[in-house]
C-alpha positions in Angstrom: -148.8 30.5 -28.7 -152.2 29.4 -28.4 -153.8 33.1 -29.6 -155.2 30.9 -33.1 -156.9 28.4 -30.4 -158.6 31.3 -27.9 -157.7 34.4 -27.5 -156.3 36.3 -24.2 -159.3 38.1 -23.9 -161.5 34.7 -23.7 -158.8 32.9 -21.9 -159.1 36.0 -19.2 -162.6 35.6 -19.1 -162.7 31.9 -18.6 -160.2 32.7 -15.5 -162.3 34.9 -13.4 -165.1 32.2 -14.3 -163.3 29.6 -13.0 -162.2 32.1 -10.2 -166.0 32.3 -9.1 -166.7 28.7 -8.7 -163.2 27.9 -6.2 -160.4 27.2 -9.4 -157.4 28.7 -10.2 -156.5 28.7 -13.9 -152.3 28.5 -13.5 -150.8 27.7 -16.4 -151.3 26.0 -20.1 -150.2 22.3 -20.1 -151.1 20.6 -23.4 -153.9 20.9 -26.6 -155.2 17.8 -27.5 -157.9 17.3 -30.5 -160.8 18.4 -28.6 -159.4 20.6 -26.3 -157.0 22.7 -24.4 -155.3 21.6 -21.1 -154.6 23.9 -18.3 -153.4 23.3 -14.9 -155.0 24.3 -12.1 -155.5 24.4 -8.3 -158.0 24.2 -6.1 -158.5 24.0 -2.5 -154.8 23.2 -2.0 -155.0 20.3 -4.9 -153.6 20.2 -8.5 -155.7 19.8 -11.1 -156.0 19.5 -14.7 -158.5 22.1 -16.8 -160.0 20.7 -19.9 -161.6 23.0 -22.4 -163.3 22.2 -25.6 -161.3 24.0 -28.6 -163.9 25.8 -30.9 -162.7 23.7 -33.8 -162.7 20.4 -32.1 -164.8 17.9 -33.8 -166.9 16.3 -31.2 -168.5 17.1 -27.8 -167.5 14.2 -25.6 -167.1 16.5 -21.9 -170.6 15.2 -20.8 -170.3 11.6 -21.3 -166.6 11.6 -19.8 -168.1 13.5 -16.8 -170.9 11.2 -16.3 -168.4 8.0 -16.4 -165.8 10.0 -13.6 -169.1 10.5 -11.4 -169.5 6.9 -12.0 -166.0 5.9 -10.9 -165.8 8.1 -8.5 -164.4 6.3 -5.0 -163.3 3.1 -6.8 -159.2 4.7 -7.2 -159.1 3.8 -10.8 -159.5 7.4 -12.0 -158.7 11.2 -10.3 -162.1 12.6 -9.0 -164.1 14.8 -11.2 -164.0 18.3 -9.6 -166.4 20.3 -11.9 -168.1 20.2 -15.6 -170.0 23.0 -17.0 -170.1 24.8 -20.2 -168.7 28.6 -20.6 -169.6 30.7 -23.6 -171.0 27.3 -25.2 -167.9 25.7 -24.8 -167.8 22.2 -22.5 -165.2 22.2 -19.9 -164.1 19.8 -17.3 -162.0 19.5 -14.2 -160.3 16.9 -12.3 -157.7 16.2 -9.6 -154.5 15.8 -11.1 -152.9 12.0 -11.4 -149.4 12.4 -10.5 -147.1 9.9 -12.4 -145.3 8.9 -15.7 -147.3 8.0 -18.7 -146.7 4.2 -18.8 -146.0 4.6 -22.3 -142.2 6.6 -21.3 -142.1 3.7 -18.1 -141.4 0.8 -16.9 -143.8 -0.9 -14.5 -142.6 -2.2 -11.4 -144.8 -5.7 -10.5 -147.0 -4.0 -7.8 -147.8 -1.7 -10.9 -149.0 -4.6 -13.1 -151.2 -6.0 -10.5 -152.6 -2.9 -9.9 -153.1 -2.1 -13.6 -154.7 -5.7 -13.9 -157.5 -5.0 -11.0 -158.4 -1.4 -12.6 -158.6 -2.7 -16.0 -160.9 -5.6 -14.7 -163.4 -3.1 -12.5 -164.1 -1.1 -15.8 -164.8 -4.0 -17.3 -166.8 -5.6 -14.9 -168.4 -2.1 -14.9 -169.2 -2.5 -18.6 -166.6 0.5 -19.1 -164.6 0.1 -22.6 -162.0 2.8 -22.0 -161.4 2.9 -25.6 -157.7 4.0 -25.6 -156.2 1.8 -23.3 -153.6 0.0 -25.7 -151.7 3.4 -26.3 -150.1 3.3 -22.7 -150.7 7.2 -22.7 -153.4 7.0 -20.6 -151.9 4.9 -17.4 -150.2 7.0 -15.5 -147.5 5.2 -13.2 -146.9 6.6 -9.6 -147.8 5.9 -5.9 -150.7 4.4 -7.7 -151.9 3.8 -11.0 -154.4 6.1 -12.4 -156.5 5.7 -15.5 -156.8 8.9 -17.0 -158.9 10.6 -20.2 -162.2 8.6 -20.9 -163.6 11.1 -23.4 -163.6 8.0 -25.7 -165.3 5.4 -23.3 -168.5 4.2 -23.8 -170.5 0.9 -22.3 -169.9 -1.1 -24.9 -168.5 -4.5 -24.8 -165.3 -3.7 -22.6 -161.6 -4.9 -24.0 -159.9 -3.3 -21.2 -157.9 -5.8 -19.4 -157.1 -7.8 -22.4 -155.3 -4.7 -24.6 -153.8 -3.6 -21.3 -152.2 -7.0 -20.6 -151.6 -7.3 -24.6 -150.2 -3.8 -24.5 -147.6 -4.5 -21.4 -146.4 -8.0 -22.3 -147.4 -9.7 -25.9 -147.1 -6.5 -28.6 -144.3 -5.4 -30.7 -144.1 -2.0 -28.6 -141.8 -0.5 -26.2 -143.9 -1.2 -23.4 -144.1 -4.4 -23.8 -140.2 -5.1 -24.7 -138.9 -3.2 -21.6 -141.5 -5.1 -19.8 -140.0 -8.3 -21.0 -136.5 -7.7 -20.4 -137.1 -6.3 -17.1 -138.8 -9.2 -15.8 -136.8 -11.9 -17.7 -140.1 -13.6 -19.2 -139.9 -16.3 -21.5 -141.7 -17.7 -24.4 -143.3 -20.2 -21.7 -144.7 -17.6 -20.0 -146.0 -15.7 -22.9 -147.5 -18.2 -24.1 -149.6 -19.0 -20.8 -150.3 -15.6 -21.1 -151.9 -15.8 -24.2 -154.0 -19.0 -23.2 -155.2 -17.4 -20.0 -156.2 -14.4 -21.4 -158.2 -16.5 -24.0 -160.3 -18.3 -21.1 -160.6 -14.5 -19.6 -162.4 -13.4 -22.8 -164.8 -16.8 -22.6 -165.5 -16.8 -18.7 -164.5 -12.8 -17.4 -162.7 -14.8 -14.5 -159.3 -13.4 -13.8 -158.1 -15.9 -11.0 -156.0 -17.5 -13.2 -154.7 -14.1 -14.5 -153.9 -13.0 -11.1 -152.1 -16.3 -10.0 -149.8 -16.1 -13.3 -148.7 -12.4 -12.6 -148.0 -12.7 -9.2 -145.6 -14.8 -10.6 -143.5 -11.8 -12.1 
């Protein structure tokens, strides 16, 4: 299946050079524009294998890498386990985030909060995730995990208002099952939609926290 992408040969070879540096190469988990996704294992832990595709059209391994070394002990993001390049390719390797894909969830309120304090640390971190608003890229479990920063950048971050536009004020299925789950009116939208104004003037989020721990 993926023999137009990389063939066994190279796929073998990238395997025993994972091999050498502690990682086990188990199985092929997604392709994405840039790359192919494998999961792995080491040292006892799951983790997800990232390697540039030969057509993909930009390099963005490096600057994702950097940010994970960046975030690395906050819990907003699994911790980077290796980068490198093989046979000019970029690759990258980190722990695996076990969850659901918010965008296939519903959030319980402990979830929200959560998603509320991650959101603000990248942006307090001048972090702009870049791809927030999808909901593919907060995974729901124990924990939340914010996953895939191959298009972050420290730009002017938008992080905690498209995730609390994403979960409660859009025409999406997130935000609808997010709605009827938690009963909210237009009242509350609306004081939503105030709030998050005065967040975008001041970057204060007390009165964001207050409002959601009223879900």
């Amino acid at each position: 299946m993926l023999s137009y992408l990389i063939s066994q040969e190279e796929l073998e070879r990238f395997k025993d050079f994972l091999e050498e540096r502690g990682i086990k190469l188990e199985e092929f988990y997604s392709k994405g524009t840039t790359s192919l996704v494998f999961i792995g294992n080491t040292k006892g832990k799951k983790v997800i294998i990232k390697l540039e595709r030969s057509d993909s059209p930009r390099k963005n391994f490096k600057r994702e890498a950097k940010i994970l070394r960046l975030l690395e002990g906050k819990e907003i993001t699994p911790r980077l386990v290796d980068y490198g390049v093989f046979e000019g390719k970029e690759f990258l390797v980190r722990e695996f985030a076990e969850g659901e894909p918010l965008l296939y969830s519903t959030p319980q309120k402990k979830h929200i909060l959560q998603i509320l304090e991650k959101t603000y640390q990248l942006d307090v971190l001048g972090i702009d995730h870049g791809q927030i608003q999808g909901g593919k890229h907060i995974i729901i479990g124990e924990t939340v995990w914010i996953i895939d920063f191959e298009k972050a950048s420290f730009r002017k971050p938008k992080n905690v208002t498209s995730a609390m536009a994403m979960i409660f004020l859009n025409n999406n299925v997130i935000a609808k099952r997010v709605r009827e789950r938690f009963r909210l009116d237009q009242n509350f939208l609306n004081s939503l939609r105030e709030v998050l104004r005065e967040y975008k003037k001041t970057k204060n989020i007390e009165e964001l926290r207050e409002l959601l721990s009223t879900l």
